[in-house]
N, C-alpha and C positions, 0 to 999 in steps of 0.2 A: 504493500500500500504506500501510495503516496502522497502521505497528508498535507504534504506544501503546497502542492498542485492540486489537490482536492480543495483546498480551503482557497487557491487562489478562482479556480471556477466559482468556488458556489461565490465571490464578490464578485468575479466579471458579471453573475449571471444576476446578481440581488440577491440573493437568497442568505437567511440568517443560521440556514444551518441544512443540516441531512443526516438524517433521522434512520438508520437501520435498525428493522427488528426479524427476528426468526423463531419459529417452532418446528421442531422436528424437520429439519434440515429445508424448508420448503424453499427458502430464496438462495439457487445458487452464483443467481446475478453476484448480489452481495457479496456473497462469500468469494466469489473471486474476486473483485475489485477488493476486498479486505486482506486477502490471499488467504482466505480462513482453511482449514481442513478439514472436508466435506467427507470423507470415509467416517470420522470418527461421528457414534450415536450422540444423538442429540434428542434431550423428552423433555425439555424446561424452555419457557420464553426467556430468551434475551434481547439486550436493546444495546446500542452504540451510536450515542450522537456525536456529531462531527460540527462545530458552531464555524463558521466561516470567519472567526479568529479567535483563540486562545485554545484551551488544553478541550480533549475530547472527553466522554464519561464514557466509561461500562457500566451496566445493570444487569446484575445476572443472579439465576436463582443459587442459592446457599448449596443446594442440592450440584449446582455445576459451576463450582466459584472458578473454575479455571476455563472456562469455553474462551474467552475473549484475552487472555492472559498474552496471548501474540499483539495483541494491539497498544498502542498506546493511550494514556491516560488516564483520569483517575478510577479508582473500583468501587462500585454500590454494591452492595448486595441485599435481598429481598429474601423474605420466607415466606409468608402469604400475598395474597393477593394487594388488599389493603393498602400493605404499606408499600408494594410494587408500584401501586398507582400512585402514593405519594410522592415516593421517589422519581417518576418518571415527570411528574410534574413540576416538581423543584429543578430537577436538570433542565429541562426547559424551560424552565424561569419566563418571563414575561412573552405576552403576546406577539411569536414572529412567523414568518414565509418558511417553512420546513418541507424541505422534498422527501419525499417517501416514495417505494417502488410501486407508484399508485399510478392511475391512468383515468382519467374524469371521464364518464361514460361507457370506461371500458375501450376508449378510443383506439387505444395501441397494447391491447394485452399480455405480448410480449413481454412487460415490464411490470405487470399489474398483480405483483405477487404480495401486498398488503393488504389483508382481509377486512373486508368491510366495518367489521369492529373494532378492529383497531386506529382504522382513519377514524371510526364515531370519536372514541378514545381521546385522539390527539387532539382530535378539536374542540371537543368538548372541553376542552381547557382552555380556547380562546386562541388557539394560532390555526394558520389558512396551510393546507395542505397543498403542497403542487408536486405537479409530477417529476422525478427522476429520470425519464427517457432521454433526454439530451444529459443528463449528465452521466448515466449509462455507457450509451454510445462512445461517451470521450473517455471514459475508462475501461470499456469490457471488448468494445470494437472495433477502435482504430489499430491498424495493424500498421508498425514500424518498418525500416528498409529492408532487415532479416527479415521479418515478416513477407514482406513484396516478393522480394527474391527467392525465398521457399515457394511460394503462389508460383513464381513465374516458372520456375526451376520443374514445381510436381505439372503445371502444363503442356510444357513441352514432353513430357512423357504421355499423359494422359493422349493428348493429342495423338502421338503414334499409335498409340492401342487401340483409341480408336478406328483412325486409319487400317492399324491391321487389321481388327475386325470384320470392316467390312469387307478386307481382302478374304480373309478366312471365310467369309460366306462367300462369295466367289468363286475361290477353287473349289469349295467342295460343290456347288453345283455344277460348274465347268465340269467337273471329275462323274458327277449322277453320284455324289455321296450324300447321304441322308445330314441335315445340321437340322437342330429345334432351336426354338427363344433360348430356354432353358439352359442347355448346349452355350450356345452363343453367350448367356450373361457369365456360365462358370468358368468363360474361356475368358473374359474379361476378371473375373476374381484371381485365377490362377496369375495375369497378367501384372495384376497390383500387388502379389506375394511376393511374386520375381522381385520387383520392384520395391520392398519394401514401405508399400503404400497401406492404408487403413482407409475403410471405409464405411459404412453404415447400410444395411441392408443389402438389396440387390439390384445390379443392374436394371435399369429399363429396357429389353428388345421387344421390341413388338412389331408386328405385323398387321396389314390391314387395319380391320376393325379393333383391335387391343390397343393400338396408341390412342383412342378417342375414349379411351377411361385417361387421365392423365400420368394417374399413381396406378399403373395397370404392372402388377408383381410379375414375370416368369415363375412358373415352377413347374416340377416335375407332372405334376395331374393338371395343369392348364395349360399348357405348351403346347403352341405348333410347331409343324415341319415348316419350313421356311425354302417356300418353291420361286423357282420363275415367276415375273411378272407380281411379287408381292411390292408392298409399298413396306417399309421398313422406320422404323426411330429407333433409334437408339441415346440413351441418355448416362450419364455415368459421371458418377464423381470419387474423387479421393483427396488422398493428403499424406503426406509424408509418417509414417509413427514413429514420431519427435514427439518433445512436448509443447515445441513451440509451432508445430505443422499446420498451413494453411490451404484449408481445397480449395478444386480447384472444380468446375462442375458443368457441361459442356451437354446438349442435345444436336445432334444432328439428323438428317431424315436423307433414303435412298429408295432405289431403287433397284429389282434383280430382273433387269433387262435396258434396253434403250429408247424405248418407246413409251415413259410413263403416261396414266389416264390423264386428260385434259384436266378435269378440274381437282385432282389432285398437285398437278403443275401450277393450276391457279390459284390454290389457298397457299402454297410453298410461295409463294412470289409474295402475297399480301401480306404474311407473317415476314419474310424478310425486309421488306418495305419498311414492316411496324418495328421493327428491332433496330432498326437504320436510323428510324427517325427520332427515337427513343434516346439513342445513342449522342447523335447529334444534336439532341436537343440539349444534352448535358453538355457536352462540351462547348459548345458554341454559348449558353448561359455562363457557363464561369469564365471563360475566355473574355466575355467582358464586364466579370468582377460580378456577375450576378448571382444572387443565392439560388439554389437549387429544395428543392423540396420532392420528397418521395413518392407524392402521390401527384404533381405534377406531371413528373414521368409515366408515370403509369397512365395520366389524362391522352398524352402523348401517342404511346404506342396503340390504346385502347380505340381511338378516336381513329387511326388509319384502316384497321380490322372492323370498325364497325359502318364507315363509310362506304367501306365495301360492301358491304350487306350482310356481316359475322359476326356482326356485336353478340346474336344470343349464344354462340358459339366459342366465345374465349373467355370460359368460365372459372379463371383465378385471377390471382395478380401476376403483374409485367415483371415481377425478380423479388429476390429474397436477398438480405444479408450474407454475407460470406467470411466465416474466419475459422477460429480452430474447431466450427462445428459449420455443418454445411450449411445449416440456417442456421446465422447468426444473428448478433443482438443488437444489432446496428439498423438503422433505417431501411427499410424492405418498399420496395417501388407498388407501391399498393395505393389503388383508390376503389378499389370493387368490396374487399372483404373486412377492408380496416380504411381511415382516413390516416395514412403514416404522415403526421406534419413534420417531422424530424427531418434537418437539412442534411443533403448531403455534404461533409467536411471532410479537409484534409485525413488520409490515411483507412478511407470507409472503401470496401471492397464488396460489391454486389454484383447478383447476377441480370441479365434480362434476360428474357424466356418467354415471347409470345407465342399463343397457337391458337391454331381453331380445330374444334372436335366435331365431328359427325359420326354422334349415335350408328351404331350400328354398319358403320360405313368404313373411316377413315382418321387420322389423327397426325397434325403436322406442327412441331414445334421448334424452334431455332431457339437455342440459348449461348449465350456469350457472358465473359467477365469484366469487369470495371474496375478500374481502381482511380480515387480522389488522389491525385501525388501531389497537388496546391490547392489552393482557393481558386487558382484560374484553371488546371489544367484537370483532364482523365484522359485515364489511357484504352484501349481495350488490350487484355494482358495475353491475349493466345489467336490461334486460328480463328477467322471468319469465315462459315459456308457460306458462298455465294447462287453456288448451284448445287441442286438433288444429286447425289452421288448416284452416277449409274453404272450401275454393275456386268460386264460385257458376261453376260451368259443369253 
């Protein structure tokens, strides 16, 4: 933790303090920016305020006088309830702007890990609760130049496996050898072992009508054979297993032939369109000193796919956060499922990922990565498809 830089936000931002509390491990936002030790049980509330100048407090129960003992400043301790509340009331002494990992309506949940009784609680004392997301973001996901450079470094890998990939589907139809989804995702886990990568779950391969579920699993008892003339996505992320490793997380869409269906052609072209203009709409904003906001972007890409006539058809958000978890805790390019007001700033690493789905039909997605490296600039950190990958069988 770094309470200089902590206490210097919460004055750039106003704010008279930040307010942490926890029960049974639930906020591991917190507990990282604290750099607490989240393995070890935890069955007692604690509290750690941080005032935006002078010494911090611990409050913790009798029962676990040592949970906060890594942090700095003075120790309360409590036995019952009663005097929990007293104490938690004298720490916070007069009526001030205390951020907590709260989100007013629910707006950005992500962050929204303080229970509705307990904001009753804090205010019930007389100070105004506001939210922690922007101060979040500046402590749990901006990612440094080790940081960038692992991103960039596990891309250029990811990137060829997927490339192989689709070579591997390829030959073995070239060849008349049998390949399924299934097949296909385990050949890409096997890839990331070599590799020393870490991942979460399972590959995306899908065919046809399975990429029009967006979160559409491979496995052994729902797998296709993967024939000529299928329409193809594949989606796939990883990360270095460091502890400082950052994914890196990429969808591309093909073809096993030359001659893809016309209006599968046509929804690949509108979704590349919307990831373009997405793209460049962030850059060319900060480029002249303008702030960015997440759910702009997302107005963005959303507004090309629906001019089209596929609005009811790109049924998430435009990207997600990106760091040492593939969605991470940084500003997510959303205006469909969440209102993400959190700006995009130096050192935030997200993805864009439009598509459109047709039920029953088909499923076409382009995802690409971002990273903030100033106030004026982004970069896109890997491979852009430009066109449907078509597979010579």
């Amino acid at each position: 933790m770094d309470l200089a830089k902590i206490q210097q936000k919460l004055l750039d931002s106003k704010l008279d303090g930040w307010l942490f509390f926890d029960f049974q491990n639930r906020d591991h936002l917190g507990g990282r920016i604290l750099g607490l030790d989240y393995t070890k049980p935890t069955s007692r509330r604690w509290y750690y305020f941080i005032p935006a100048s002078g010494t911090p407090t611990r409050l913790v129960s009798v029962v676990e006088r040592t949970r906060l003992d890594s942090l700095p400043g003075e120790k309360i301790m409590y036995l019952s309830w009663p005097e929990r509340n007293e104490a938690l009331q004298r720490i916070l002494g007069t009526p001030k702007n205390i951020a907590m990992q709260y989100s007013p309506m629910n707006e950005i949940p992500y962050v929204s890990t303080a229970d509705a009784g307990t904001v009753e609680l804090i205010s019930s004392f007389g100070h105004e609760i506001v939210s922690s997301a922007d101060l979040v973001q500046e402590f749990e996901a901006v990612i440094d130049e080790k940081g960038l450079s692992l991103h960039i470094e596990t891309g250029k890998v990811v990137d060829k496996i997927r490339s192989d990939t689709f070579k591997l589907i390829e030959t073995r139809l070239q060849n008349g050898q049998k390949i399924t989804e299934i097949e296909t995702a385990e050949f890409i886990l096997e890839e990331f072992r070599k590799n020393g990568f870490e991942t979460k779950g399972v590959p995306i391969v899908g065919v046809n009508e399975h990429p029009a579920d967006p979160h559409f699993e491979p496995s052994k008892s729902n797998s296709y054979e993967i024939k000529k003339s299928d329409m193809i996505l594949i989606d796939l992320w990883a990360k270095k297993s460091i502890p400082d490793g950052i994914f890196y997380d990429i969808t591309w869409c093909g073809f096993a032939g030359k001659n893809p269906p016309a209006e599968y052609v046509k929804i690949f072209k509108i979704v590349m369109d919307s990831r373009d203009a997405a793209a460049n709409f962030v850059k060319s904003k900060l480029s002249r000193g303008e702030e960015v906001f997440g759910w702009q972007v997302d107005d963005v890409a959303r507004n090309v796919i629906t001019n089209a006539g596929y609005g009811q058809n790109f049924i998430h958000r435009t990207g997600h956060s990106i760091g040492r978890e593939c969605h991470g805790n940084g500003v997510n390019i959303d205006n469909l499922e969440t209102r993400d007001s959190r700006r995009l700033i130096p050192g935030i690493c997200f993805s864009l990922e439009p598509g459109i789905y047709i039920d029953g039909k088909m499923g076409v997605r382009s995802e690409i990565n971002m990273f903030v490296k100033s106030e004026k600039e982004a970069i896109i950190t890997g491979e852009v498809q430009k066109e449907l990958v078509l597979l010579n069988v």
